[in-house]
C-alpha positions in Angstrom: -1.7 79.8 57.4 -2.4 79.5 53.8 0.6 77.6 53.4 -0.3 74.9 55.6 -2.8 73.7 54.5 -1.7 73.9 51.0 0.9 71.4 52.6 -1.7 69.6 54.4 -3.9 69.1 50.8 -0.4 67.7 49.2 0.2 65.2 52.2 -2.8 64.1 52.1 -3.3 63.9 48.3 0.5 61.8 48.1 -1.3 59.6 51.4 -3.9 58.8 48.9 -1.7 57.8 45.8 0.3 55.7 47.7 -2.4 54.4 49.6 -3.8 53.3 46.2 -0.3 52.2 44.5 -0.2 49.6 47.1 -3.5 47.8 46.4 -2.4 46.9 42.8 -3.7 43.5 41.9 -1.0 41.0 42.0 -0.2 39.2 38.3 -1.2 35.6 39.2 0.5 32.5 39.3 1.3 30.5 36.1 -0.8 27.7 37.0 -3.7 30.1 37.4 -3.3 31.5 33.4 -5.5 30.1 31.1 -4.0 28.0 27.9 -4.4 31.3 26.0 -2.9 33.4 28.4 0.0 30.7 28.4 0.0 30.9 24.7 0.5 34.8 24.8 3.2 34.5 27.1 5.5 32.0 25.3 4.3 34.5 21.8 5.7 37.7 23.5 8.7 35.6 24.3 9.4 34.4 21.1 9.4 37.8 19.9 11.4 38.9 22.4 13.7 36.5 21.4 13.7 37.5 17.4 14.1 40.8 18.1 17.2 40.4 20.1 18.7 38.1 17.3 17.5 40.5 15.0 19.3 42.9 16.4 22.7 41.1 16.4 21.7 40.1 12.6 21.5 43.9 11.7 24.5 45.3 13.9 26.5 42.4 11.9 25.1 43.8 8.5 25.6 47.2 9.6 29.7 46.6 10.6 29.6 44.5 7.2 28.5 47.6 5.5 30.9 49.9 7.4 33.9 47.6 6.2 32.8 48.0 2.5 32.4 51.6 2.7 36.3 52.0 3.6 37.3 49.8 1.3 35.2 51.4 -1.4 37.1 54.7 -0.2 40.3 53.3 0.0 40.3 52.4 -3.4 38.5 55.6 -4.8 41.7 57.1 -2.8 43.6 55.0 -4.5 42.7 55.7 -8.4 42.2 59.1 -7.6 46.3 59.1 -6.5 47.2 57.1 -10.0 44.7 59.6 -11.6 46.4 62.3 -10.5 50.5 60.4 -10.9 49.6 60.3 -14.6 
């Protein structure tokens, strides 16, 4: 018995949540935004945009880096094996 309506409480508390999920307020059209909601908009697109390019900028510089690492140890390698020929 106890169980049941421990079952009936969670239906009807999950009936309630997505009762109240489904009334979300719809994000309105674009006509309906206001210049500075507009402005926002095309801002957090922008950056959006620079932070993806940024990205790519910086994973370039970090396979740049990478590169001159080896050849740094490469030719540590290197004087260490004439070092050690003489």
């Amino acid at each position: 018995m106890k169980s049941s309506k421990r079952l009936m409480s969670v239906m009807a508390v999950l009936v309630c949540v997505f009762g109240l999920s489904a009334c979300q307020k719809n994000e309105p059209a674009a006509a309906a935004k206001g210049p500075a909601e507009q402005a926002g908009a095309k801002l957090d697109q922008a950056a959006s945009k620079a932070a993806v390019e940024l990205n790519k900028v910086a994973e370039k510089a970090g396979q740049t880096l990478e590169k001159a690492g080896a050849s740094m140890q490469n030719a540590a390698k290197e004087a260490q094996t004439k070092n050690d020929q003489k």
